[in-house]
N, C-alpha and C positions, 0 to 999 in steps of 0.2 A: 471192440465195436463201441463205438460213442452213445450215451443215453441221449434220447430226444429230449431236448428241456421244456419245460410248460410253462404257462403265463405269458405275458405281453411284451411283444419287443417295443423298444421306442416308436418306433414309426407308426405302430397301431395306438399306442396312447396318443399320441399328437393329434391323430386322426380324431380320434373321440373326442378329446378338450376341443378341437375344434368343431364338431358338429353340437357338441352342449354349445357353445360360445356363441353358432347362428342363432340353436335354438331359443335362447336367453334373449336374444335381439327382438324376436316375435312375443315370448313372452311378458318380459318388465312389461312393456309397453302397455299390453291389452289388461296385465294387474294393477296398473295407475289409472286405466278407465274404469274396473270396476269398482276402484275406492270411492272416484268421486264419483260414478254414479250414486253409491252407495249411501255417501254424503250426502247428494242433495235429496233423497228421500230422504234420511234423516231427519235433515232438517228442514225440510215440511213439513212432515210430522210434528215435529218438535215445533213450530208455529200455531198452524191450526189445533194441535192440544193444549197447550197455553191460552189460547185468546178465550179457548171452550171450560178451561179451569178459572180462567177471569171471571168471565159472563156468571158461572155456578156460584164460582165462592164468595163472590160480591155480594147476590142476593143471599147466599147462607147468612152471612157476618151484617148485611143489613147495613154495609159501608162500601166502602170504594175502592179500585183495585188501579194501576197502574203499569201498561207495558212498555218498557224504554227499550229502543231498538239502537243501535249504533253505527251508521253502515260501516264498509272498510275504507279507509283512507291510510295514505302513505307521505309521511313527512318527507319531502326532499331535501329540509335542510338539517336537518337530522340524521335520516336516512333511518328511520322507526317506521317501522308498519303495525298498523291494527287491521287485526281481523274484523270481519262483522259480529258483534257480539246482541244476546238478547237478556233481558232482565224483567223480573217484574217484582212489583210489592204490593199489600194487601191492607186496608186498615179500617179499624170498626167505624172510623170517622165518615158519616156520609157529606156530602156536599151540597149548598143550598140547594132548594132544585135539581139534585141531580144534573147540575152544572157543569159547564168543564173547564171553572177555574178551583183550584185546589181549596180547600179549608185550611185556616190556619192551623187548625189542630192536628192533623192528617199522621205530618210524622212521629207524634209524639203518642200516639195512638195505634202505630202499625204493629200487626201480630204477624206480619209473615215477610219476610224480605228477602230478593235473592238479586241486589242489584248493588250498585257501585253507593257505598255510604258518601256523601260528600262533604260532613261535618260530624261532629260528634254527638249531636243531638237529635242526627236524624231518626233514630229509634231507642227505644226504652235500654239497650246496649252500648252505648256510647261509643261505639266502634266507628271505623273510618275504614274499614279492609274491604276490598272489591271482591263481592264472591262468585258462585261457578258460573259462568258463562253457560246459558244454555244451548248454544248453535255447537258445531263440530269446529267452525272457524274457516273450513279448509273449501267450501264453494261458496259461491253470493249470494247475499242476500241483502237485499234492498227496500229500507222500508222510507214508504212517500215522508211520514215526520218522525221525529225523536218520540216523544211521550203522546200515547193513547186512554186517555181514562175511559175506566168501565165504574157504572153507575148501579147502585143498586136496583134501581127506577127501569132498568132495562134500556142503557142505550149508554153510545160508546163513541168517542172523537179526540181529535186531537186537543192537546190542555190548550186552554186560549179562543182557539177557532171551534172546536169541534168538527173539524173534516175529516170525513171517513179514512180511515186504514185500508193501506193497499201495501201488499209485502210481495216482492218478485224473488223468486228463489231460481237459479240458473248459475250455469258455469261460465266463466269470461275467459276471451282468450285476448290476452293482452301482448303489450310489445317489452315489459321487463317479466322479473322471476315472480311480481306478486298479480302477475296478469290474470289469476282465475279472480280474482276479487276485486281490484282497482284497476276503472279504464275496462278498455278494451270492449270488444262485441263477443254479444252473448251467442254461443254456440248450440246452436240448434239441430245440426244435424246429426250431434254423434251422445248427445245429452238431454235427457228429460228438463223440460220447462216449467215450471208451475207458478201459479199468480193466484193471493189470498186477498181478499177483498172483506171487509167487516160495515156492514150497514148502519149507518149511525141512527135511527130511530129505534132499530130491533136490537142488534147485536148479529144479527143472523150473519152467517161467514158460509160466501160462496168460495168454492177451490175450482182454478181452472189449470187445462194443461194445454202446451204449444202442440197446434196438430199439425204435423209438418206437411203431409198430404195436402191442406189445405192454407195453408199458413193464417194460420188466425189460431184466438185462443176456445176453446171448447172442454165446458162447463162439468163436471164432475158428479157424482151424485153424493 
């Protein structure tokens, strides 16, 4: 009498790698949405906590603070991408007037950096090395200028003009592979929106979010 053999014939494996194999179809997909959702709270957060450590440490230190924003751009004749990166630095040097053209003495007096050195003189380290990037890199962010000084005197603009900061945080979908970040239109319906606004007389930082119900932006507490 022949024993009954146990475990899996082929045909029932095949069967299974193929039901994983749909199911993996459904899945990747919806774990790639909740990274970048994931990201762009991040880095909101990571915005509005910055501009809120600027505004404090400035007046602690009784000097002037700097946030360098970078958007993303993509060389096409290179074929290099940058991400959007953010930076700031900190120095006991205040500015005439709490002005928003720099002092000359600024860099040679900074106690706190976390931005792109771009000579060796720029602080009491003689270094040139670009440090940590504080965005994720991996959703957009788009800020209106490059450099925002915060003044001890309470109040914050762009170096030169002094126009308010406005920073749009969203996801792009574009027409190449670097489409969440360069180019492309921001997607609204399957991704959180948010827009950080910094008032140049106060410093005071409104946050808003994209309300899709309504399409308009609506204001946060």
């Amino acid at each position: 009498m022949l024993k009954k053999q146990s475990g899996f014939t082929l045909l029932e494996l095949l069967v299974v790698i193929g039901i994983l194999g749909v199911s993996a179809g459904f899945i990747y997909p919806e774990i790639g949405k909740w990274k970048t959702k994931r990201n762009i709270e991040q880095d909101f957060n990571t915005v509005v906590s910055a501009i809120n450590y600027l505004k404090i440490k400035t007046r602690a230190v009784n000097g002037t603070g700097q946030l360098r924003c970078t958007n993303a751009h993509y060389h096409y004749m290179s074929g290099d991408y940058n991400a959007p990166q953010l930076f700031y630095d900190i120095s006991t040097q205040r500015n005439d007037g709490d002005g928003f053209i720099m002092h000359p003495d600024n860099l040679r007096n900074r106690i706190e950096i976390n931005s792109a050195r771009i000579s060796s003189d720029d602080d009491h380290k003689g270094e040139t090395t670009r440090l940590y990037n504080l965005l994720t890199g991996k959703v957009n962010v788009e800020c209106n200028h490059h450099h925002t000084i915060f003044n001890a005197g309470g109040n914050a603009g762009e170096i030169g003009s002094g126009d308010a900061l406005e920073v749009m945080i969203n996801y792009k979908v574009g027409d190449d592979s670097y489409g969440a970040s360069v180019g492309g239109v921001v997607d609204y319906v399957n991704y959180n929106a948010y827009k950080v606004k910094v008032n140049t007389a106060t410093t005071f930082v409104q946050k808003y979010k994209w309300d899709l119900a309504t399409g308009a932006w609506r204001e946060l507490n």
